[in-house]
N, C-alpha and C positions, 0 to 999 in steps of 0.2 A: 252342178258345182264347178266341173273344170271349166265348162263355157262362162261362166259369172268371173271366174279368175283370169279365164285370157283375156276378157273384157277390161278385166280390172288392168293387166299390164298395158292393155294398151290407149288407156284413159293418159297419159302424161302426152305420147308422140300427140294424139288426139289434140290437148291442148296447145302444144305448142303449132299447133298446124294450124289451130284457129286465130291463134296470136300473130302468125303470118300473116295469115290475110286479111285480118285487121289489120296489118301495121302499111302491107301494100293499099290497101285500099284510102288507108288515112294519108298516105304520098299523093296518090294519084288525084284523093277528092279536093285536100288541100293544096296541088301542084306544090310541091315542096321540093326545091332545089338539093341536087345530092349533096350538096358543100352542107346542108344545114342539116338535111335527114334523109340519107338512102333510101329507096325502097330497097323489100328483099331481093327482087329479080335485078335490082342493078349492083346489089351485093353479088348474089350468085353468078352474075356474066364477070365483076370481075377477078372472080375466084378464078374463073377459067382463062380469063385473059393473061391473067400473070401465074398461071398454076406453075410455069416453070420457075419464076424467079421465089415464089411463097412456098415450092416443097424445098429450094434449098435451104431460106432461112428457116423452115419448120424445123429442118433435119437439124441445123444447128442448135433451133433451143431445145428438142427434144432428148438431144444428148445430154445438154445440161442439164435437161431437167431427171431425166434416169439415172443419170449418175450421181446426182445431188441427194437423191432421193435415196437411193442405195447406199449411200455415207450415212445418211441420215439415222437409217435403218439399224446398221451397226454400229455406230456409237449411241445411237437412244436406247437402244437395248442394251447393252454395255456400262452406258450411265446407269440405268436402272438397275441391272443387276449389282456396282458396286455400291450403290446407295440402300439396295434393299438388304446385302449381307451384311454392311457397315453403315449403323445408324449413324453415329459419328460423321461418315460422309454424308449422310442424306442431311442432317441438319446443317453442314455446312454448304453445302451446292444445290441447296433448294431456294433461299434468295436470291441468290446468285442468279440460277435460272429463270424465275421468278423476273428477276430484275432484268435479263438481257429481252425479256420481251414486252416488257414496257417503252424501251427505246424503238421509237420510229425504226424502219428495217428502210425506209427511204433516206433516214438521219446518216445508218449506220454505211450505207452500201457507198456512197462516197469516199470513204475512207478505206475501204476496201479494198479501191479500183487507185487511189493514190499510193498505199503501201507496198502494192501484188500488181500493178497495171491493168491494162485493159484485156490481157488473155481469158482464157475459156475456166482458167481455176478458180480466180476471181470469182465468176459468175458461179462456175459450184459450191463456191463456198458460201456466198449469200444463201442459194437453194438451202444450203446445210443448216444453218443460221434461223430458218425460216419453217424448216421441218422438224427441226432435232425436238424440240420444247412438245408436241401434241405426243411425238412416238414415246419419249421420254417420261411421259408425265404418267399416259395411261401403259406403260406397261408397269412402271410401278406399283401402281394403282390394283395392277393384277397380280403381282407377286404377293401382295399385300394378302387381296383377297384368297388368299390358300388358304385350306380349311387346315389349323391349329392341332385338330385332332387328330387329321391324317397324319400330319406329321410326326406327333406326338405316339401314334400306333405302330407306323416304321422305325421310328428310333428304339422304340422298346424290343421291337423282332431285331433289332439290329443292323439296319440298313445304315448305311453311310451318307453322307450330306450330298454326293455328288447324285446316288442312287434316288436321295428324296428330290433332290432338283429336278430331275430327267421327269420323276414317275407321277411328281404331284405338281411342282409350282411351276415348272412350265407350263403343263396341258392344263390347269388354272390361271393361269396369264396369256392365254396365248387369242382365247377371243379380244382383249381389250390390247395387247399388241396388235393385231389386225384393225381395232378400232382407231388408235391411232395410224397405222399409215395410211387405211383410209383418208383420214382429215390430211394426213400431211401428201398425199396424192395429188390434192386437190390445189392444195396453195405450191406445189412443187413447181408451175408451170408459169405461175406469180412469180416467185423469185428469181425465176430465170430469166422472166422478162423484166423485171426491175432492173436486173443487172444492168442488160443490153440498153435498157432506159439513158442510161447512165456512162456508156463511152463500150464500145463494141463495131468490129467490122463485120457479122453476120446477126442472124436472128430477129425473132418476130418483134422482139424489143424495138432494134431500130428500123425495121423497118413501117415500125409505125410510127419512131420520130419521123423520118421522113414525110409519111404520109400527112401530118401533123402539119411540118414547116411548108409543106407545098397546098392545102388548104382540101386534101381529099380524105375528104369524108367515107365517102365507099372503102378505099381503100383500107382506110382505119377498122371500118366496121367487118371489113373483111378477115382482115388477120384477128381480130378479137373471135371473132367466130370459130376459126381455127385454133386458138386458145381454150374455147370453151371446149372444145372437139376434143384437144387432147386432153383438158382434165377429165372427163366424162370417161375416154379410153383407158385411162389410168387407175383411175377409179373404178371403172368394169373389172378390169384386169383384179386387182386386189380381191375384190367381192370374190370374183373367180376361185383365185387363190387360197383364199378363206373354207370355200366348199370344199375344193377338195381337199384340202389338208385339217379343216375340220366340220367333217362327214357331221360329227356326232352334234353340231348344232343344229344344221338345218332339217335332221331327223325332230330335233327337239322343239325346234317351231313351227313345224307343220302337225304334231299332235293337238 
């Protein structure tokens, strides 16, 4: 059983390893120029060529992207909770939110960078913009789901609203809180490159306009890689986060 399950985890690296060498081998058979399609190995040489100049603009969007992400975090939760205590609010700031995510976040982030300029808050605040809605939605969603009874059982012992919060409808919200930052983990490292898209002096953003207006393809493919690198870490991390702070699922889904 254990061997069938390592197997199992490492069926994904597996594929993407064979995706590799297809995708090297489809450059090499078809001689395919780097400006039109990288191979991998000319991706990974020039990861290393420029590893000094791509870990400082990493380090730049990866600040924005954790710190956008950590806004994100506590004002989604924060929404949620006043919208779950005050229906009133929930029916008022539910199209609302609803609504700010219907508008392109490419439409929106020009405006952004015209009102607040082209500094580093800008761009967290798109990140913010971009995560608030998934963290937001699904912790509600978990407040929601608290079992009525329970609460209904404490009030009658006498426990206080703050007591019933702490003892039932957080640790009932708190997997689909994780569910959302999960998601918003993911698109966290998007918005920050949108940003830099879009008027910035560091980051993988522009450093892929460049890569773009100079006709280098590697280059491009390179920093996207790095991109996916940090969502992935990001997203490890949360998962992480999730185990240890709640034990009691992963007991629950390995029965």
């Amino acid at each position: 059983m254990k061997k069938s399950q390592n197997i199992g985890k490492l069926t994904p690296a597996f594929a993407v390893l064979l995706f590799l060498i297809f995708w090297e081998c489809l450059c090499r058979i078809l001689k395919l120029q780097n400006y039109v399609l990288p191979a991998p190995s000319r991706i990974f040489t020039v990861l290393w060529e420029k590893r000094v100049l791509l870990t400082m603009h990493t380090s730049y969007t990866l600040y924005e992207a954790v710190i956008g992400l950590f806004l994100s975090c506590v004002f989604g939760v924060l929404a949620a909770l006043v919208m779950y205590r005050f229906r009133m609010v929930e029916r008022a700031l539910s199209p609302l939110i609803v609504i700010s995510q219907t508008v392109p976040i490419i439409a929106l982030a020009p405006l952004v960078m015209v009102w607040f300029g082209i500094g580093i808050g800008p761009k967290i605040g798109i990140v913010v913009l971009v995560c608030f809605f998934p963290i937001a939605v699904s912790t509600l969603s978990g407040f929601k789901s608290t079992d009525p009874a329970m609460i209904h059982l404490l009030r009658t012992m006498g426990a206080k609203s703050g007591r019933i919060f702490i003892d039932v409808s957080l640790p009932s919200a708190a997997p689909q809180i994780f569910t959302g930052v999960r998601m918003a983990a993911t698109y966290s490292v998007m918005g920050a490159v949108i940003g830099e898209w879009l008027g910035a002096k560091s980051g993988l953003g522009i450093f892929m306009t460049r890569a773009i207006s100079s006709h280098r393809a590697d280059m491009l493919f390179a920093s996207v890689f790095i991109v996916v690198l940090i969502s992935l870490i990001l997203y490890g991390i949360t998962v992480t986060m999730e185990q240890i702070f709640l034990p009691w699922k992963k007991i629950k889904s390995s029965i």
